[in-house]
Backbone as CSV, one residue per row, in Angstrom:
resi,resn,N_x,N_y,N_z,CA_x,CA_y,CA_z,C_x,C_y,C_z
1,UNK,-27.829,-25.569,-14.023,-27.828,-24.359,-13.215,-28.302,-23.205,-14.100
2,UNK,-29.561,-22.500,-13.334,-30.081,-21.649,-14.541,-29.615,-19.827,-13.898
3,UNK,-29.407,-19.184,-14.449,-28.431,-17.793,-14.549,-29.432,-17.031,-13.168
4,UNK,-30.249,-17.034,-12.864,-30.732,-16.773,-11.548,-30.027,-17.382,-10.355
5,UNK,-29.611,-18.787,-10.344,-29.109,-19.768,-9.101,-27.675,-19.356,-9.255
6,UNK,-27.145,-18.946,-10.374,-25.976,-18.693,-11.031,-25.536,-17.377,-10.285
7,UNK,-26.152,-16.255,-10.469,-26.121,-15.435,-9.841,-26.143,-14.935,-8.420
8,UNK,-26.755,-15.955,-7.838,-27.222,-15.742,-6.332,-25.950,-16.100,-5.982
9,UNK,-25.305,-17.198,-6.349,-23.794,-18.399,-5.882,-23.024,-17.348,-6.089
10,UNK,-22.912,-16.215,-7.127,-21.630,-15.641,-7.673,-21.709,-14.061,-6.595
11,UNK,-22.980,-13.731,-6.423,-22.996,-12.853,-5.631,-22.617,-12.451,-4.037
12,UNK,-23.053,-14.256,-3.598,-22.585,-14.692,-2.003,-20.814,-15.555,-2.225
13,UNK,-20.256,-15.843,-3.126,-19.037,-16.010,-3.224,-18.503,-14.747,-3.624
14,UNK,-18.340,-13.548,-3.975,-17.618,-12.973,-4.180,-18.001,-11.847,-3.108
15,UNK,-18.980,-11.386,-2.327,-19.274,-10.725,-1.413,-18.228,-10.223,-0.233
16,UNK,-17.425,-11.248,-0.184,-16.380,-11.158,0.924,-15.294,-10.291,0.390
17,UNK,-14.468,-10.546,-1.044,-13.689,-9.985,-1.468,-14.013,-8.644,-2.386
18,UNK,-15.676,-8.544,-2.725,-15.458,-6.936,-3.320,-16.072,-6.502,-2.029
19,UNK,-16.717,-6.503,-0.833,-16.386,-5.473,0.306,-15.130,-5.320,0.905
20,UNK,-13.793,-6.342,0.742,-12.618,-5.905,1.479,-12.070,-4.986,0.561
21,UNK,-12.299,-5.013,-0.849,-11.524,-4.236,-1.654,-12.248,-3.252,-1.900
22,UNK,-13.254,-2.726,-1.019,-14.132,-1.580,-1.165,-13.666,-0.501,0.157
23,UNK,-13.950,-1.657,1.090,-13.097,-1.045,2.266,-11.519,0.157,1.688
24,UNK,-10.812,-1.227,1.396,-9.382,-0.689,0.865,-9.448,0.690,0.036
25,UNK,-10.538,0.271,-0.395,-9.753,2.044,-1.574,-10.956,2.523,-0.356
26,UNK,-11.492,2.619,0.400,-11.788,3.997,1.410,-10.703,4.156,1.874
27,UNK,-10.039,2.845,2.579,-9.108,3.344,3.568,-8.240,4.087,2.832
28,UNK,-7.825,3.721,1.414,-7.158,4.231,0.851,-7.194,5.589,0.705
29,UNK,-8.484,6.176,-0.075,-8.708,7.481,-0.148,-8.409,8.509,1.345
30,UNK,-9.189,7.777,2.392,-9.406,8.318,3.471,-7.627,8.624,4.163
31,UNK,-7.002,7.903,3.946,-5.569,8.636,3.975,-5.045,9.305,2.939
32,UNK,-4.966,9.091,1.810,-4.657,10.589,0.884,-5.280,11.815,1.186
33,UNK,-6.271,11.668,1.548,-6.835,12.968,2.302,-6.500,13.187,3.523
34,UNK,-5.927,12.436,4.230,-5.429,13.011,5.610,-4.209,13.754,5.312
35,UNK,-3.272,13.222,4.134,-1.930,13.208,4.088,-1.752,14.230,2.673
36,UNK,-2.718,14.797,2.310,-3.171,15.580,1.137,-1.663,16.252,0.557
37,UNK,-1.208,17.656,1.587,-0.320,17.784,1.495,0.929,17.411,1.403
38,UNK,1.414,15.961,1.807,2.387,14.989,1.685,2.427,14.834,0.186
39,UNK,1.408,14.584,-0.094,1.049,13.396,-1.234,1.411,14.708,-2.668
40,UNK,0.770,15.988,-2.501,1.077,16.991,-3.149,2.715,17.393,-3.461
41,UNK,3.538,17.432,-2.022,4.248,17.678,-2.168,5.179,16.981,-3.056
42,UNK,5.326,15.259,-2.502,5.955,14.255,-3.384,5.438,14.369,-4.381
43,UNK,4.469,14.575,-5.287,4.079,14.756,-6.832,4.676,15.722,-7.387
44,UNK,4.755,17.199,-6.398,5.503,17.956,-7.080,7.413,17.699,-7.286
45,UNK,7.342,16.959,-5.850,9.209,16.750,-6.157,9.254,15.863,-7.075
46,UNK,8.931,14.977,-7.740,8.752,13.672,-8.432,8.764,14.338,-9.834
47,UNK,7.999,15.376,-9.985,7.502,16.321,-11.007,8.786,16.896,-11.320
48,UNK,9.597,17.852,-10.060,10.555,18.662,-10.268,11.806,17.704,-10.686
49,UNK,12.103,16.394,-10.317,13.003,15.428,-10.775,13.096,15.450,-12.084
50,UNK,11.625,14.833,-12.527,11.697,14.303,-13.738,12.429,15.552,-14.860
51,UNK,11.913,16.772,-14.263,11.887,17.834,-15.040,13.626,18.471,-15.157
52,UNK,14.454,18.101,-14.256,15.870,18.125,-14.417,16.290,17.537,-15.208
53,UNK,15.933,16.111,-14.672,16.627,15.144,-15.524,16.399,15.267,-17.183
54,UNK,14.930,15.506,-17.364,14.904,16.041,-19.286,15.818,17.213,-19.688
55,UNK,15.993,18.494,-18.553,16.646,19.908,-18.677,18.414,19.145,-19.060
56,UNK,18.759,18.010,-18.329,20.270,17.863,-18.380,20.695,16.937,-19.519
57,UNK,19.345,16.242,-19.419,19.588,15.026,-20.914,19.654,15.524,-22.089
58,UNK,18.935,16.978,-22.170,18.963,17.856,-23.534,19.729,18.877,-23.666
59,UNK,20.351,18.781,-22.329,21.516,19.755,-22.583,23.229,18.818,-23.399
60,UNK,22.797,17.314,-22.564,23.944,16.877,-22.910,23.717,16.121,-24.595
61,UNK,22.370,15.960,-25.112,22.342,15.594,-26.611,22.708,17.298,-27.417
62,UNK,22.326,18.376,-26.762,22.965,19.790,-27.536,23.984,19.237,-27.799
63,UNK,24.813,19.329,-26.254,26.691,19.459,-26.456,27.023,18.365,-27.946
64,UNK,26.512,17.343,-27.676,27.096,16.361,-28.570,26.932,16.483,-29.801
65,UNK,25.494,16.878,-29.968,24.989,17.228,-32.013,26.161,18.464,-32.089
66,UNK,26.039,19.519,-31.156,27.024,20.785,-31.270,28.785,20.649,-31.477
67,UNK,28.880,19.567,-30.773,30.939,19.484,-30.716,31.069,18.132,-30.874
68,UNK,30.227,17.543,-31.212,30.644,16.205,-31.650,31.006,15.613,-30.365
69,UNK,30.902,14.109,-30.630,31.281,13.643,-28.989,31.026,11.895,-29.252
């Protein structure tokens, strides 16, 4: 099998699965953009989480280097 016949086989076997997964990230994109603001918002709460949870974890390694614990 010479890399021309090789190619033609690899191009019509895989044809099916990189257009469904081409599809997918449209469909994909094409709803993050519907849902833009959703998607913003949860990044920012996700954002504002994370950002407590470091504010309380370093408050509670202070207390401890500070009063022992």
């Amino acid at each position: 099998m010479n890399f021309r016949s090789l190619s033609r086989f690899l191009s019509r076997f895989l044809s099916g699965p990189v257009r469904a997964c081409r599809q997918g990230a449209r469909r994909t994109s094409a709803w993050a953009v519907r849902r833009r603001g959703v998607v913003a918002h949860q990044f920012l709460r996700g954002a504002s989480y994370g950002a407590g949870t470091t504010v309380v974890g370093l408050a509670a390694w202070w207390f401890r280097a500070r009063y022992g614990g």
